[in-house]
C-alpha positions in Angstrom: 0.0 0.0 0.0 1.4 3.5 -0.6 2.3 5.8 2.4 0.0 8.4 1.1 -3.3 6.1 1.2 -2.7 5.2 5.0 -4.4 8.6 6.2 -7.2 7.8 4.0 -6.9 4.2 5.6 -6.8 5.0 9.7 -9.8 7.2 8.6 -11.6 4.7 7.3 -10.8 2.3 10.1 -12.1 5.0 12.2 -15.5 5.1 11.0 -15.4 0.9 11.2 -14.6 0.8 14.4 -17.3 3.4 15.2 -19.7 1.2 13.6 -18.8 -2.0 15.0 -18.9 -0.5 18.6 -22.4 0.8 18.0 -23.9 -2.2 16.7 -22.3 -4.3 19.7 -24.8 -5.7 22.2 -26.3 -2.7 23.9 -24.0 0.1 21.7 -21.5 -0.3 25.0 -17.9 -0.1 24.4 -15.0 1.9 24.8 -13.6 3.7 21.2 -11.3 5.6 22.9 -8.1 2.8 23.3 -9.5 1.9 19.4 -9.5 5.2 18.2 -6.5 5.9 19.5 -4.5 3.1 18.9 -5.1 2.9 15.2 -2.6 4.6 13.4 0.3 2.8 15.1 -1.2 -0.5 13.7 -2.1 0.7 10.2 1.8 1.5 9.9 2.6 -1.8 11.2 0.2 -4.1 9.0 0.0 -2.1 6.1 3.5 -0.5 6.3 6.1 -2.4 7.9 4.9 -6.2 8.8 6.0 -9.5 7.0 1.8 -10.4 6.3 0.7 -12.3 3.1 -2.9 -12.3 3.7 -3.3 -14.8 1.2 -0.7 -16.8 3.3 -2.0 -16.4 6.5 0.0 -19.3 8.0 3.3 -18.7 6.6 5.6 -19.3 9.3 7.5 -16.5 8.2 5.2 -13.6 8.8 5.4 -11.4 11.9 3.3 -11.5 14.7 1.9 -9.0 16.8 0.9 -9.2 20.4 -1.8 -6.5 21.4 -2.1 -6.4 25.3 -4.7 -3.3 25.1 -7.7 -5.1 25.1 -9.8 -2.0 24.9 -8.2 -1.7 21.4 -9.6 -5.1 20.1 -11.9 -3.2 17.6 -8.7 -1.3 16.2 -7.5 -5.0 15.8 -10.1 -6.8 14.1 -11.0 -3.2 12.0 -7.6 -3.8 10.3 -7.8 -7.7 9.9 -10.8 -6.9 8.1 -9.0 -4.9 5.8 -6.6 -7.4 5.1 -9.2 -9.9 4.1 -8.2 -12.1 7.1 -11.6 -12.3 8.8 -15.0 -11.1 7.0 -16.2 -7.5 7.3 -19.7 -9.0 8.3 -18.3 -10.3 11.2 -18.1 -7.1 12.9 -21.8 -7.4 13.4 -20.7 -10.4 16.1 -18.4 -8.1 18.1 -19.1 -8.5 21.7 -21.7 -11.4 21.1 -21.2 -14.7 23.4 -19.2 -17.3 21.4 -18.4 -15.0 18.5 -14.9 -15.1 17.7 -15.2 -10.9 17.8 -16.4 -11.5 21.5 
């Protein structure tokens, strides 16, 4: 992805994250540790990480370890983007049993 799309990008993820918070179970959440958090991993998964999305596996790719568990949407906003879960899952977020819970 080109440096000049990732604005574009965290902006987008923004407005995802948003979204997916507002449709979760009671429209309770926190989008502060999301909102915030978001640029840092755009750079990282779309700028600077070893990811093959079509290679999801690869035992190759970096990993990355988020301990802010307020930021979970930020997470799953970006794997989204990648194609590495479905969009449509967001719906799930912070539903018993969903892997979004």
């Amino acid at each position: 992805m080109n440096r000049k799309d990732l604005p574009a990008l965290c902006k987008q993820l923004r407005r995802d994250i948003i979204n997916m918070i507002m449709i979760a179970n009671g429209a309770s959440g926190h989008p502060g540790g999301s909102l915030s958090v978001i640029d840092m991993l755009v750079a990282l998964y779309f700028g600077k990480m070893n990811l093959d999305p079509c290679e999801p596996v690869n035992p190759q790719r970096d990993r990355l370890v988020l301990s802010k568990g307020h930021a979970a949407p930020a997470l799953y906003a970006c794997l989204g983007e990648l194609g590495l879960i479905e969009k449509e899952e967001y719906t799930t977020f912070r539903q018993l049993h969903s892997r979004l819970q």
